[in-house]
LUMFI-778046 format. One record per residue: x, y, z of N, C-alpha, C in turn; residue in three letters. Coordinates in steps of 0.2 Angstrom, whole numbers, plus 5000, padded with zeros to 4 digits. Layout:
<rs>
XYZXYZXYZala/...
</rs>
This chain:
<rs>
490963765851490863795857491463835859unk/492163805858492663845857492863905854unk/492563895849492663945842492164015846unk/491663975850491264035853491564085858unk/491764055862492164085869492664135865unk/493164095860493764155857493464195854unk/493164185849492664235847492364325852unk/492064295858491764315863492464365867unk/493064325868493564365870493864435866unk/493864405858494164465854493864525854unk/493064505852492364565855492764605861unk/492564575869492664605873493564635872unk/494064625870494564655870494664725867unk/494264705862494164775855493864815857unk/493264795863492664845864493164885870unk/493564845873494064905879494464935879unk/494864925869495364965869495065025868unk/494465015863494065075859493965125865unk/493465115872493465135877494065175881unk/494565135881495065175883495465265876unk/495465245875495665275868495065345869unk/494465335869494065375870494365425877unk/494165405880494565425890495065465887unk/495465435886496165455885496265555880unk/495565555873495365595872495065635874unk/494665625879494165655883494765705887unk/494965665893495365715895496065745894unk/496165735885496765795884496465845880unk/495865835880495265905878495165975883unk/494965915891494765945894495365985899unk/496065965897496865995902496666035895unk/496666025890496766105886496366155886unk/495766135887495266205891495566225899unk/495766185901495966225909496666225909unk/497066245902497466275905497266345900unk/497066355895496566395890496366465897unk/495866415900495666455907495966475912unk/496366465914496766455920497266535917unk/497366525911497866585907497366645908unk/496666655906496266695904496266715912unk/496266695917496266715927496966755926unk/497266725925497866765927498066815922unk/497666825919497666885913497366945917unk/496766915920496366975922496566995928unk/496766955931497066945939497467015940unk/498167015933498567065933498367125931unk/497567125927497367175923497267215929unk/496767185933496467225941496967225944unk/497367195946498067205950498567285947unk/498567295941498667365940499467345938unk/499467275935500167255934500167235928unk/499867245922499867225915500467285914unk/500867295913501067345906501667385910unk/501667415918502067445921502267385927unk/501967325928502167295935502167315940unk/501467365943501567415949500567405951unk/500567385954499867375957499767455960unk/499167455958498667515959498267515965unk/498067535970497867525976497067605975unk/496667565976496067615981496067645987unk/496167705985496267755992495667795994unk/495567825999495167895999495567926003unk/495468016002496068056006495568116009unk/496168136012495668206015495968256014unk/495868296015496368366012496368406019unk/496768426022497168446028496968516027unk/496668536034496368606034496468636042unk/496668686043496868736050496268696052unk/496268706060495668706065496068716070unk/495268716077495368736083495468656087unk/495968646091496168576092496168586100unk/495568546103495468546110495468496114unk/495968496119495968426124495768426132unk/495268366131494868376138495268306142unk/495368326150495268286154494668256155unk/494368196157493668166158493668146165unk/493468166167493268146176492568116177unk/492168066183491568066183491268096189unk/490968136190490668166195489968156198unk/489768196203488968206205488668266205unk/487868256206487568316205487568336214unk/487568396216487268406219486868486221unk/486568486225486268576229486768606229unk/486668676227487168716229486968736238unk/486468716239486268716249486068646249unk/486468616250486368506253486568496262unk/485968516266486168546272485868476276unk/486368456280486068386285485968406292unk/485368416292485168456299485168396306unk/485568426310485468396316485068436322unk/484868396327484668436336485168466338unk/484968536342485368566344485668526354unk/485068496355484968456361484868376360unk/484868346367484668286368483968286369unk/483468226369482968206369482368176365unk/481968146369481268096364481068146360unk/480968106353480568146348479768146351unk/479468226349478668206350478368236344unk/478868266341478368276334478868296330unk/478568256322478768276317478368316310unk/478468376311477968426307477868426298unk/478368386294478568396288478668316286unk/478468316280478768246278478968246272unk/479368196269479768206264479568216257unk/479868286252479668316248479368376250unk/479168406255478968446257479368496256unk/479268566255479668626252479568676259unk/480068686261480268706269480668786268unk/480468846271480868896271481468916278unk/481668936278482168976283481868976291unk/482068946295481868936302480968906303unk/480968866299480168836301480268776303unk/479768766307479768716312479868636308unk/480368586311480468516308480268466312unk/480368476317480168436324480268456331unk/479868436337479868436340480268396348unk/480568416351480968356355480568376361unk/480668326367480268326374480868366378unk/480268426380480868486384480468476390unk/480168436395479668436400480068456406unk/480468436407480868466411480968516412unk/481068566405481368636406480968656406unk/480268646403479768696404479468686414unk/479668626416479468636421479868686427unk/480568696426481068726428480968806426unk/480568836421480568876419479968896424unk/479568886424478968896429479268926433unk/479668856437479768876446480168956445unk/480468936440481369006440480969076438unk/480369076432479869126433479469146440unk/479169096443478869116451479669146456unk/480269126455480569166460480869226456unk/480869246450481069316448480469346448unk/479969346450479569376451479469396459unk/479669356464479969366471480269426471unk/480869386469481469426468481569496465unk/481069506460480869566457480569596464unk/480169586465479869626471480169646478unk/480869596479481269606483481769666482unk/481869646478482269716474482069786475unk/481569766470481269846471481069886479unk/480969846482480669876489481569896491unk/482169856489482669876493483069916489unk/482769926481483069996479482770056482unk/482170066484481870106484481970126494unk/482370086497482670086503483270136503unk/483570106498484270116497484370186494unk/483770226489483670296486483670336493unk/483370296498483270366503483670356509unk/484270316508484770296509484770276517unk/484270216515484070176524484170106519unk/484670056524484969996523485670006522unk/485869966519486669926517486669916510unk/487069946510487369926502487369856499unk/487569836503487469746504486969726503unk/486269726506485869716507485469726498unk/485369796495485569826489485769776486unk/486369756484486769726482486469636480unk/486369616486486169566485485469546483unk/485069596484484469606481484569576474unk/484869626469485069646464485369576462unk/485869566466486169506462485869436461unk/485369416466484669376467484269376461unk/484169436458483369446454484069426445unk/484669486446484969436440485069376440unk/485369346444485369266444484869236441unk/484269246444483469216442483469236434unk/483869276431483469296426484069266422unk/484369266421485169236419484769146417unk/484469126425484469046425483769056419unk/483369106420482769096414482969086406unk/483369146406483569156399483969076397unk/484369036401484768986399484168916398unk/483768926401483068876402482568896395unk/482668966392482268976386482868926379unk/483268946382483868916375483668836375unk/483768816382483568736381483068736380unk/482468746379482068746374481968766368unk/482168806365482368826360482768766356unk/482968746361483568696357483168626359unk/482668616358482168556358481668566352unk/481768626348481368636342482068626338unk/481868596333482368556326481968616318unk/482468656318481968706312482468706306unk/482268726301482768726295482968796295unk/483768776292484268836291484068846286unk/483668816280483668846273483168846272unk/483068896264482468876261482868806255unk/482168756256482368686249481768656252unk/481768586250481668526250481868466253unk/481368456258481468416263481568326259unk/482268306260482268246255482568196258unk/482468196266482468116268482368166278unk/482068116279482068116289482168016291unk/482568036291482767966297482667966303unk/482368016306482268006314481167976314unk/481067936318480167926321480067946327unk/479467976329479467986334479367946339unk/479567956345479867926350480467906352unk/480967896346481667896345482067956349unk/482267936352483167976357483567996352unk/483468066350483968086347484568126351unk/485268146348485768176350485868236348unk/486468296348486868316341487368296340unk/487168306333487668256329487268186327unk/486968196326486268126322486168166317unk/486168146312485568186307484868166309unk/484568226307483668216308483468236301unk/483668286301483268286291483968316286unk/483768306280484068336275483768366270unk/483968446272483868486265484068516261unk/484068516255484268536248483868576245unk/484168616242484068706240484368666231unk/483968656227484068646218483968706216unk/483968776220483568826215484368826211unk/484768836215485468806210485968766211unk/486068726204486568646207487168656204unk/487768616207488268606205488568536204unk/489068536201489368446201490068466204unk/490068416208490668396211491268346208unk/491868346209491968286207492668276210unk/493168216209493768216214494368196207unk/494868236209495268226201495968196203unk/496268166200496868136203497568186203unk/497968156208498368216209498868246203unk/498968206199499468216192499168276188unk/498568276189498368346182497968416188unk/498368406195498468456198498668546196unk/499268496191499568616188499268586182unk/498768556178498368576172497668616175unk/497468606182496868626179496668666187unk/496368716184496468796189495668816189unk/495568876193494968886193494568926188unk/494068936185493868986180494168926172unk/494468876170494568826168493768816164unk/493768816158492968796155493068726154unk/492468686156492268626157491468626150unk/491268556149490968516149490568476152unk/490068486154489768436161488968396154unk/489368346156488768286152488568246155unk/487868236154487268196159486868156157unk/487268076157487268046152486468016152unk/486168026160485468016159484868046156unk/485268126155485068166148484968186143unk/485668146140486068156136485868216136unk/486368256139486368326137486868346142unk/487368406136487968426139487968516138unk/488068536144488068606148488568646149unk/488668686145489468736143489668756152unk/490068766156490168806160490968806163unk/491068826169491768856170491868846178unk/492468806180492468776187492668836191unk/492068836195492168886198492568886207unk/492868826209493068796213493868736213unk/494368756214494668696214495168676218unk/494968626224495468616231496168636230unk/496468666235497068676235497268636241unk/496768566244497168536246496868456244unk/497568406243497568346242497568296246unk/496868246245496668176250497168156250unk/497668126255498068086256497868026256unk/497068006257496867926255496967916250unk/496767966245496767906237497067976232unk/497368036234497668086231497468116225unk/496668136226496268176225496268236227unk/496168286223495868366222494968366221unk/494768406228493868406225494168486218unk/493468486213493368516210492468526212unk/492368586209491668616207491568646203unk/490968636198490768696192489668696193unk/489768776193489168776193488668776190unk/487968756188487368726183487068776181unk/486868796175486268846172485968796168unk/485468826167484868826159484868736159unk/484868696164484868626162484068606163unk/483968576156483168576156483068536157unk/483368496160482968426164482968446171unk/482768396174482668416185483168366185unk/483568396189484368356191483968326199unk/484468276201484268246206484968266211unk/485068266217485768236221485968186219unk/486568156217486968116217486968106211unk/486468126204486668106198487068096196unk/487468036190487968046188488068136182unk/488768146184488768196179489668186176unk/489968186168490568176169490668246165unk/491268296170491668316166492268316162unk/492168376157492668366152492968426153unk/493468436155493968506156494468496152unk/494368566150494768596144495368596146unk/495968556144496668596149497168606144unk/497068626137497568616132496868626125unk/497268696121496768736117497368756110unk/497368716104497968746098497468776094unk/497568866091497268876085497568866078unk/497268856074497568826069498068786068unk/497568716073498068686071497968616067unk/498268586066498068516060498168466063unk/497468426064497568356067497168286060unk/497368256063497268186058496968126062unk/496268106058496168036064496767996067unk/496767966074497367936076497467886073unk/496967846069497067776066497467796059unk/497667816057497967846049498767846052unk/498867846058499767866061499867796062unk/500467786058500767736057501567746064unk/501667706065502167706069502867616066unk/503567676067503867616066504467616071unk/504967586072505367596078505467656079unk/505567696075505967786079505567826076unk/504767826074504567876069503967866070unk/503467906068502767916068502767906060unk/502367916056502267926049501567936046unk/501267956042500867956038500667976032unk/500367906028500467926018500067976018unk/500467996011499868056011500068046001unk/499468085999499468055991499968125988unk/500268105984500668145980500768115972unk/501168155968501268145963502068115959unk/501968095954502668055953502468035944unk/502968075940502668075934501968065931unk/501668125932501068125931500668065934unk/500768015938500468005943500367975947unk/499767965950499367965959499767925962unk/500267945968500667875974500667925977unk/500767855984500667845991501567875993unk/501567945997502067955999502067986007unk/502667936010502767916014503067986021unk/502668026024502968056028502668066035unk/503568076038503668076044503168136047unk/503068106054502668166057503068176064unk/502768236069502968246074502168256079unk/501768206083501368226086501368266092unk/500768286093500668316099499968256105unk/499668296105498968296111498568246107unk/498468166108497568136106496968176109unk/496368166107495768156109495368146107unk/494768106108494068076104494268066097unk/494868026096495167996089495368046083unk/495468086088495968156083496568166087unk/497168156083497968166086498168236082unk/498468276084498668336084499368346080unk/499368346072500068346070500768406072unk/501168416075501468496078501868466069unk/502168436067502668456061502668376055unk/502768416049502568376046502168356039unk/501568366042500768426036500768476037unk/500568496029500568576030499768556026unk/499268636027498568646024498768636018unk/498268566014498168576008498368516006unk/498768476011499068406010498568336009unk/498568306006498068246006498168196009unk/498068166016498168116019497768066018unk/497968026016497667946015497367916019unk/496567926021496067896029495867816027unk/495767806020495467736018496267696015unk/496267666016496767586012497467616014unk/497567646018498267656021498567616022unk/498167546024498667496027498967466022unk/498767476017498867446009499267446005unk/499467526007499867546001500767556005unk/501367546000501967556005502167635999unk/502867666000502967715997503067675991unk/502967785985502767765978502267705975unk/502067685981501467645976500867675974unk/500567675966500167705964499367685966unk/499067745968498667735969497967785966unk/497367755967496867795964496267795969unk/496267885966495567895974495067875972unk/
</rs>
């Protein structure tokens, strides 16, 4: 039984060196392929890195080639639409509404009646002042026709005469205040809001109706006081409408010469043609005024200008022993707008600025478009 167990031990010992031995083969196989591989990654790694042969990595670029143009800078303001006639009509008098003739949307011309106020009074004081110029008319004339054949007093004449104008003076003052109890429109438009109902106490100075005249619109808007000496009258604007997308060339035909002290605003105005949509009051409108115009001049997307502590810069591709690197020049700007910056010195036409991988490349490094 002895002889069994030692037996049984040497078996097992032999079978674990064998097994090790194997292992130990296995992976000095498998570090010689990975380092095999590992060599073949960094072979190719340099190949793409454009560092095999010169030590200089090759970068993808795209460029643009530098061409004259017209280089133009707008202020942006947002404004409204309105009437060129936006007229808030009040009563010329006090009193009770009795009628209101028009209702909103309705298309009203020059002096036609809006509403009616209660003149009861006047008209009853008109009556009585009528029944005594007609008196006093006939007083008159009996003591003109005294005084032609020169029996009575000049006095008498006199006061005849001044009796019958009094009376007609008081009538003519009694027509106005009735006249001033009819609410009519000063324009011709469109009746677009009445805030007064009848029975209501009106004053002057209440609005009662509002109308607006679209036969032609304008846009208003308020500009802050710092681009004051940029923008003048006759100045070509922009007016876009964002709920029409649509943008209408015109020229500000208006601009305050005087400044809000609340919020140090200048109103402006420019006026609407050919706009093929139906503009409302109060629409948004934003203009874009033109206050700065270079011809032939050379701008660059803004995102390609590189800035470092004392300098602006931008790559632009050139040449360097037959061939293609990133060279590094200074610029001098001008004016941004809608992601174009204005270069005054620096490019000239025919230069290739570098718009793709500029972030990439530093000076003299080669690159391919």
């Amino acid at each position: 039984m002895k002889k069994i167990l030692v037996i049984l031990s040497i078996l097992t010992a032999f079978t674990a060196c064998i097994g090790k031995q194997d292992k130990k083969a296995e992976l000095e196989k498998l570090i010689k392929e990975h380092d095999k591989i590992a060599l073949q990654i960094s072979t190719l790694e340099k190949e793409l890195a454009g560092e095999s042969g010169n030590n200089k990595k090759i970068v993808n670029v795209s460029v643009t080639e530098v061409k004259p143009g017209v280089f133009k800078h707008y202020i942006e303001v947002q404004g409204k639409v309105d009437g060129d006639e936006n007229v808030s009509v009040s009563s010329r008098g006090s009193g009770v509404v009795l009628s209101v003739n028009v209702k909103e949307g309705d298309k009203v011309s020059k002096g036609q009646l809006l509403a009616v106020l209660d003149a009861q009074v006047s008209y009853a004081n008109l009556a009585d002042a009528e029944t005594q110029l007609a008196y006093f008319t006939d007083l008159f004339n009996r003591q003109k026709n005294l005084w032609d054949q020169k029996i009575g007093s000049e006095v008498q004449y006199l006061s005849a005469k001044n009796n019958k104008e009094g009376v007609e003076n008081k009538i003519k003052t009694l027509k106005e205040q009735i006249a001033m109890s009819r609410i009519t429109s000063p324009i011709n438009g469109t009746v677009e809001e009445i805030p007064i109902k009848i029975g209501q106490m009106v004053s002057p100075g209440v609005t009662t109706f509002r109308i607006v005249n679209f036969s032609k619109i304008k846009v208003t808007a308020d500009v802050a006081e710092a681009y004051s000496p940029k923008i003048k009258s006759n100045d070509s604007v922009l007016v876009y409408f964002p709920d029409f997308n649509e943008t209408i060339a015109s020229r500000l035909n208006f601009t305050s010469k005087f400044i809000n002290s609340m919020n140090r605003t200048f109103a402006i105005e420019a006026q609407i043609t050919n706009l093929k949509q139906e503009a409302r009051a109060n629409m948004i409108a934003v203009l874009k005024i033109n206050d700065y115009k270079a011809v032939d001049a050379i701008s660059v997307p803004a995102n390609v200008v590189q800035k470092s502590m004392n300098e602006s810069f931008i790559y632009v591709a050139g040449e360097e022993n037959g061939k293609k690197v990133a060279k590094k020049q200074t610029v001098t700007l001008g004016m941004n707008y809608n992601g174009l910056t204005e270069v005054l010195s620096g490019l000239k036409p025919g230069d290739k600025v570098i718009t793709t991988g500029y972030q990439d490349v530093n000076q003299n490094d080669l690159i391919n478009f």
